[in-house]
N, C-alpha and C positions, 0 to 999 in steps of 0.2 A: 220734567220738561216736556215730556210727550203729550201730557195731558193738556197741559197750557198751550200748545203749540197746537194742536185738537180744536180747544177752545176759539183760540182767535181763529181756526181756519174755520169753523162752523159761525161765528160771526160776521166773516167775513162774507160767507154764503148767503148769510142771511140779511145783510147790507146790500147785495148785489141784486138780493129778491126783492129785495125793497125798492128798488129802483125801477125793476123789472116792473111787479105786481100797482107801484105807484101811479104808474099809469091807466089802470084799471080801474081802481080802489085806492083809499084813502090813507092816510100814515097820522100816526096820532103820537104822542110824545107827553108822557107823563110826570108830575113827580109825586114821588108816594114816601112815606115813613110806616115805619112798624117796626116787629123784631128783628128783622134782620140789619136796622140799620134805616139811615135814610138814603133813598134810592131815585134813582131817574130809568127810563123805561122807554122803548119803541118798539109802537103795537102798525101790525099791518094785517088786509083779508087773506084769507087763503079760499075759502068756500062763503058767498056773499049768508050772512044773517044764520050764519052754521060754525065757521071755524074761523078763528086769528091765530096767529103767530107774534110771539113776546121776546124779545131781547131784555134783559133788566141787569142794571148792575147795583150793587148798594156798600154799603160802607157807614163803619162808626168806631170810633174808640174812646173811649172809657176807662179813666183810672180813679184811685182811689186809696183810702188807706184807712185802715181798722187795726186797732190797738185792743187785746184780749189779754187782762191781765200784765205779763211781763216780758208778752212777744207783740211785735208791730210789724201786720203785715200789709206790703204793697202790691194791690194787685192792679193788673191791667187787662183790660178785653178788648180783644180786637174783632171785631164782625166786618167780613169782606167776603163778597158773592156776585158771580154771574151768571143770571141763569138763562135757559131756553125755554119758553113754554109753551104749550098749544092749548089750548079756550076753545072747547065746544059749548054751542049752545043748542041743546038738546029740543028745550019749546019755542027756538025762532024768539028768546025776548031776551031778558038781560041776565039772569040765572046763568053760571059756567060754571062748567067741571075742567077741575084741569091737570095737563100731567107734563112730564119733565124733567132737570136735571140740571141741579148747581153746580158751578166751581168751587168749592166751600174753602173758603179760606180762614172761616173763626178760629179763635185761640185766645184761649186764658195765661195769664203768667203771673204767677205770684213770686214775690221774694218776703222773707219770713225772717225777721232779725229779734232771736229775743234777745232778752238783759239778764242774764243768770244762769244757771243750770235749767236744760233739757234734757227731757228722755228721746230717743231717735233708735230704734229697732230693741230696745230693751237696754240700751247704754248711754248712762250720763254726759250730755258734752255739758260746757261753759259757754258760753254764746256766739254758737257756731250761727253761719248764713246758710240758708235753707233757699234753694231758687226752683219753683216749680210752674211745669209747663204743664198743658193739656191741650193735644192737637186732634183732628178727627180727619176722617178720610178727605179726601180732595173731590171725588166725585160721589153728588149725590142726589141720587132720584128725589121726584116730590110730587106729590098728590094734594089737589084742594079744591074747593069749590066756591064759590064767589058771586060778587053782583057787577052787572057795569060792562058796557060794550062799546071802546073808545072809538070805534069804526063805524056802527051802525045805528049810533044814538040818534044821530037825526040833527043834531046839535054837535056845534063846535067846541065846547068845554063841556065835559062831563064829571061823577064821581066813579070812585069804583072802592070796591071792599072784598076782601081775601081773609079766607082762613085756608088752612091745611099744614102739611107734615115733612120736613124734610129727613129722610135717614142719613144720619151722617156716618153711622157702624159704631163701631167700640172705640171708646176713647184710648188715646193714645197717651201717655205718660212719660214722664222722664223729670226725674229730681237729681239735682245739682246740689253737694256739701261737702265745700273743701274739709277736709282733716276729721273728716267722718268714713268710715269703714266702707266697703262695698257690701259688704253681708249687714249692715245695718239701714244703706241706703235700698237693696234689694228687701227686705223686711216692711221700710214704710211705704217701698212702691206698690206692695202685694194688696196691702190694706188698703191705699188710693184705688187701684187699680178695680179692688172688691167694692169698694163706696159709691162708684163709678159706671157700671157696668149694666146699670138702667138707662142710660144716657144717651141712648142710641137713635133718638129720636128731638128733633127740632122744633116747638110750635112755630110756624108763619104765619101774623097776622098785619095786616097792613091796611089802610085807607090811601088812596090818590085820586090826585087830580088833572087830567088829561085834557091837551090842546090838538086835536084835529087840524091837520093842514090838503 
């Protein structure tokens, strides 16, 4: 709750700078898609044809179901983010380096139903339900670099293009199996947990397109 409460209050700040700086300089309003989802976005100046400031929120869910053999699993993803970003423009043109910090709200959730005998930590069930999550930290730094300067394009619609990295830490885990043991559901957390644990890292890539006001 702290962090959310963080969040909207540094949003909030940064709405109120926007009102402030508007006056100045420009305010531009985007919508973009990529991995994190599809997003909408408000860009303002801080330092003219040097530095902006990003607000962006994104969002997507995604289910789905795969049938392997004599287990049928349902998964679902959730991608939810809000982030803050600062955009330097190092040679005065449309090249940004940029850095900052999501709200990270993605998550995976599978539920797992086979039809028969399973193995689960080295002990046979009969077909038991299997419900697995995978969550990641909530705050998370990001680095990237990009094309596209919604303020000082010159022009009222522009494009823009991102890549870069968001660290989300070590996944988080937790599996659910009624009438399954704790020392069997601790057994297949360990091996999740190890399968896992390269994970720590987010590609972001994204294209938008931006309306200047």
């Amino acid at each position: 709750m702290k962090l959310k409460q963080s969040l909207k209050g540094v949003a909030l700040l940064f709405v109120l700078g926007m009102n402030t700086t508007a006056q100045a300089s420009d305010v531009a309003i985007a919508a973009k898609v990529g991995t994190l989802g599809l997003g909408v976005e408000a860009t303002t100046n801080i330092v003219p044809l040097f530095a902006n400031v990003r607000l962006q929120g994104n969002g997507f869910n995604y289910n789905t179901t795969i049938t392997d053999t004599n287990v049928t699993y349902d998964a679902k993803l959730k991608l939810a983010s809000v982030g803050l970003l600062a955009d330097i423009y190092p040679f005065a043109g449309k090249f940004r380096v940029t850095g900052g910090a999501y709200y990270n709200g993605n998550k995976l959730t599978m539920n797992a139903r086979p039809l028969g005998n399973v193995v689960i930590g080295g002990t046979t069930y009969t077909n038991p339900t299997v419900a697995t999550t995978i969550d990641f930290n909530k705050f998370a730094p990001y680095a990237g670099i990009g094309w596209g300067d919604a303020i000082s394009s010159g022009s009222p619609i522009g494009f823009s293009f991102e890549l870069g990295m968001m660290y989300m830490g070590k996944p988080k885990t937790s599996i659910v199996a009624p009438g399954v043991s704790a020392a069997d559901i601790a057994a297949e957390k360990s091996k999740l947990d190890s399968s896992l644990k390269n994970m720590q890292f987010y590609p972001v890539a994204s294209i938008g397109v931006n309306f200047k006001f």
